[in-house]
N, CA, C and O of each residue as an XYZ file, in Angstrom:
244
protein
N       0.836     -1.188      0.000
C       0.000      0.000      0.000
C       0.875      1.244      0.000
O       2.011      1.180      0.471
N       0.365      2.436     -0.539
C       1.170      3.856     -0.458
C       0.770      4.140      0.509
O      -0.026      3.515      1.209
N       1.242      5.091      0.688
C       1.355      5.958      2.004
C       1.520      7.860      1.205
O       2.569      8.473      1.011
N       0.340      8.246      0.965
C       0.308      9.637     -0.354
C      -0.732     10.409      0.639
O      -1.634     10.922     -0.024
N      -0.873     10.659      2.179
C      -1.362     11.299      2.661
C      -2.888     11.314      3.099
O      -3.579     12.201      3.599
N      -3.197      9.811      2.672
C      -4.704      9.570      2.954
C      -6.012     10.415      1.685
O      -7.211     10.585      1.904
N      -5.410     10.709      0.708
C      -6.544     11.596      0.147
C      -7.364     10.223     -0.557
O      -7.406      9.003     -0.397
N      -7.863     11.079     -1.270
C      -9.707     10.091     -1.619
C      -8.347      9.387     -2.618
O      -7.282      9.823     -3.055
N      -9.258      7.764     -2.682
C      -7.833      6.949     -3.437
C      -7.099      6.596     -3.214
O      -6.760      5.652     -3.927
N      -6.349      6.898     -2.293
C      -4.710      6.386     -1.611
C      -5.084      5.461     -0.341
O      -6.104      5.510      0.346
N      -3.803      4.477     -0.206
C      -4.133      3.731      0.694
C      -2.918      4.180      1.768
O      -1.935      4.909      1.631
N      -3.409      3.458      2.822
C      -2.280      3.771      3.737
C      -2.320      2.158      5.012
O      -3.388      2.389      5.579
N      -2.043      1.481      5.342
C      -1.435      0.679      6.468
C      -2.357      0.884      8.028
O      -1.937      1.500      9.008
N      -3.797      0.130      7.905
C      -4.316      0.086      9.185
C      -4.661     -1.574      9.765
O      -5.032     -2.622      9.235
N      -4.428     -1.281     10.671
C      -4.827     -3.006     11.200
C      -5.247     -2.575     12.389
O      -4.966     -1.571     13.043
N      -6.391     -4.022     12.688
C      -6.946     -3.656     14.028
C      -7.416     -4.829     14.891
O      -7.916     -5.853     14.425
N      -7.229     -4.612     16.071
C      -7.270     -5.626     17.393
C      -8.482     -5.889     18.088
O      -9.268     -4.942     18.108
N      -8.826     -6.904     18.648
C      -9.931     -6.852     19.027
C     -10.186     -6.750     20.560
O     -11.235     -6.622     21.190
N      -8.610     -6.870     21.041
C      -8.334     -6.803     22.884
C      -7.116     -7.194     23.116
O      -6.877     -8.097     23.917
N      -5.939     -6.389     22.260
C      -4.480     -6.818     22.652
C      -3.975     -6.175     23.976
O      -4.492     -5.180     24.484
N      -2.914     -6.848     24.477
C      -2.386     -6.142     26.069
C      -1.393     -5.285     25.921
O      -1.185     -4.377     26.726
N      -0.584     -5.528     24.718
C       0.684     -4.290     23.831
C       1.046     -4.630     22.610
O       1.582     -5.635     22.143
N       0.632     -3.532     22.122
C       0.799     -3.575     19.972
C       2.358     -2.404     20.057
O       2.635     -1.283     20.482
N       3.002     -3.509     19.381
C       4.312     -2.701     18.885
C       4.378     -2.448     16.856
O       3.988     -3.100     15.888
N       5.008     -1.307     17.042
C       4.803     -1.132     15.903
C       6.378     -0.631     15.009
O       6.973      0.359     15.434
N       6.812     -1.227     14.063
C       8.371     -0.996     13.895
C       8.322     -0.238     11.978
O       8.173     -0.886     10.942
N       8.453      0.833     12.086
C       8.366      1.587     11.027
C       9.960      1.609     10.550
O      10.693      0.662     10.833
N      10.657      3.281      9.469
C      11.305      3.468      9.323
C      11.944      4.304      9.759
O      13.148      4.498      9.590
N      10.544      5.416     10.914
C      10.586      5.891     11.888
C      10.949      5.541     12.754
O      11.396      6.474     13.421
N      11.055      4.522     13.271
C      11.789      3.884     14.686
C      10.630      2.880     15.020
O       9.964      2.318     14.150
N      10.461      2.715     16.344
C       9.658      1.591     17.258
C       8.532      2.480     17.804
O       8.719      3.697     17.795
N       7.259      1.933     18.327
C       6.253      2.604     18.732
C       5.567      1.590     19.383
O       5.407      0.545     18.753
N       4.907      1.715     21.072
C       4.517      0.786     21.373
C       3.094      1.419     22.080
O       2.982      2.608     22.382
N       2.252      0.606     22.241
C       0.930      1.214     22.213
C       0.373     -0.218     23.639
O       0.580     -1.431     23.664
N      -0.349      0.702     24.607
C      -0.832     -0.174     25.748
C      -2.113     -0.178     25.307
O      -1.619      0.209     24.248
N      -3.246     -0.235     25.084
C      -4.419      0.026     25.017
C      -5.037     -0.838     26.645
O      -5.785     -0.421     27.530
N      -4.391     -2.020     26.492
C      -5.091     -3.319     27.890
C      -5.955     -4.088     27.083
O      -6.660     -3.838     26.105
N      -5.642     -5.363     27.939
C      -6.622     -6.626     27.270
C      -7.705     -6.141     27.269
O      -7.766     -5.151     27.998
N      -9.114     -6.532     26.494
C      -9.906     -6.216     26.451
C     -10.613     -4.762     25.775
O     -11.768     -4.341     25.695
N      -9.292     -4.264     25.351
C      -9.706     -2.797     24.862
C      -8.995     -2.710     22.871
O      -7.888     -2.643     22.338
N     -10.602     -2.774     22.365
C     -10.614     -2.543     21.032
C      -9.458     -1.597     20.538
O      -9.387     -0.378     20.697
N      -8.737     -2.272     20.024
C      -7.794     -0.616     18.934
C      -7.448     -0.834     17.740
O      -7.308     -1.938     17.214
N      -7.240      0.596     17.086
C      -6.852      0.667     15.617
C      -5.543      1.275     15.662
O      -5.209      2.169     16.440
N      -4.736      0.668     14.672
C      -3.633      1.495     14.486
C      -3.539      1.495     13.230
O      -3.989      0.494     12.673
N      -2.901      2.653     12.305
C      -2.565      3.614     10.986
C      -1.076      3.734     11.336
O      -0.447      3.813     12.392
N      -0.751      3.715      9.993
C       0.900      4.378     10.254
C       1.021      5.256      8.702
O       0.933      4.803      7.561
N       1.216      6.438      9.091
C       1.042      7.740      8.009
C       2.501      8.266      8.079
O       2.882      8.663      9.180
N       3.546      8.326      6.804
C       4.571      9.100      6.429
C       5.677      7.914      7.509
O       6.820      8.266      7.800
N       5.268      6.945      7.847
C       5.999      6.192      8.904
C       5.924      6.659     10.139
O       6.958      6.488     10.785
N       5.129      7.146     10.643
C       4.403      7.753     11.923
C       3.312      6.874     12.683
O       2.162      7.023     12.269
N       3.490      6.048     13.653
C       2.787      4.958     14.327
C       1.562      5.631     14.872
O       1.996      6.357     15.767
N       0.070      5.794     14.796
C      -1.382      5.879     15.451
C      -1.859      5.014     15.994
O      -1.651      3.855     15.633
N      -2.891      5.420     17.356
C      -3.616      4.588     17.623
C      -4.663      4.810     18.030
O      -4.635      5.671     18.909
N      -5.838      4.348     17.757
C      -7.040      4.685     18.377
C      -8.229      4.041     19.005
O      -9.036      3.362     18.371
N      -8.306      4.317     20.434
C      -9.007      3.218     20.720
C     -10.481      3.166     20.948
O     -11.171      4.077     20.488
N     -11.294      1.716     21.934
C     -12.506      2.053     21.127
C     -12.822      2.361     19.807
O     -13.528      3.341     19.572
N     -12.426      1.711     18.983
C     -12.444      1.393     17.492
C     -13.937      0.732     17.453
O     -14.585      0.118     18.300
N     -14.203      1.117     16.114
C     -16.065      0.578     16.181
C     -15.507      0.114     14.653
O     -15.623      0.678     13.564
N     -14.821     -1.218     15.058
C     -15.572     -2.355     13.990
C     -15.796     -4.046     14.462
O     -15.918     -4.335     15.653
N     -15.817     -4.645     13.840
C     -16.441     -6.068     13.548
C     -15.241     -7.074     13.752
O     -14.408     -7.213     12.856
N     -15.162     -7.764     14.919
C     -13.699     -8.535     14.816
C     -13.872    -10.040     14.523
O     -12.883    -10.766     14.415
């Protein structure tokens, strides 16, 4: 997938959890590690090689 800034068309790198305890994330940016806690829905994006996360994610696991 590209990574062209999210506009209408472009793709970019999301995956998502349905209750992980720690999501690490290893870009070209460096390392990024994300707690959310068991039981807690999250999404993560990685934009320009920049690690996101967001939790309480509302989808379908």
């Amino acid at each position: 997938m590209g990574d062209t800034g999210g506009a209408a068309g472009n793709a970019y790198p999301i995956c998502q959890f349905t209750g992980p305890n720690v999501i690490k994330v290893e870009t070209s940016k460096g390392v990024t590690y994300f707690v959310p806690g068991v039981g807690q829905p999250a999404t993560v994006e990685v934009h320009h090689g920049v690690a996101h996360c967001v939790l309480a994610a509302n989808f379908k696991g």
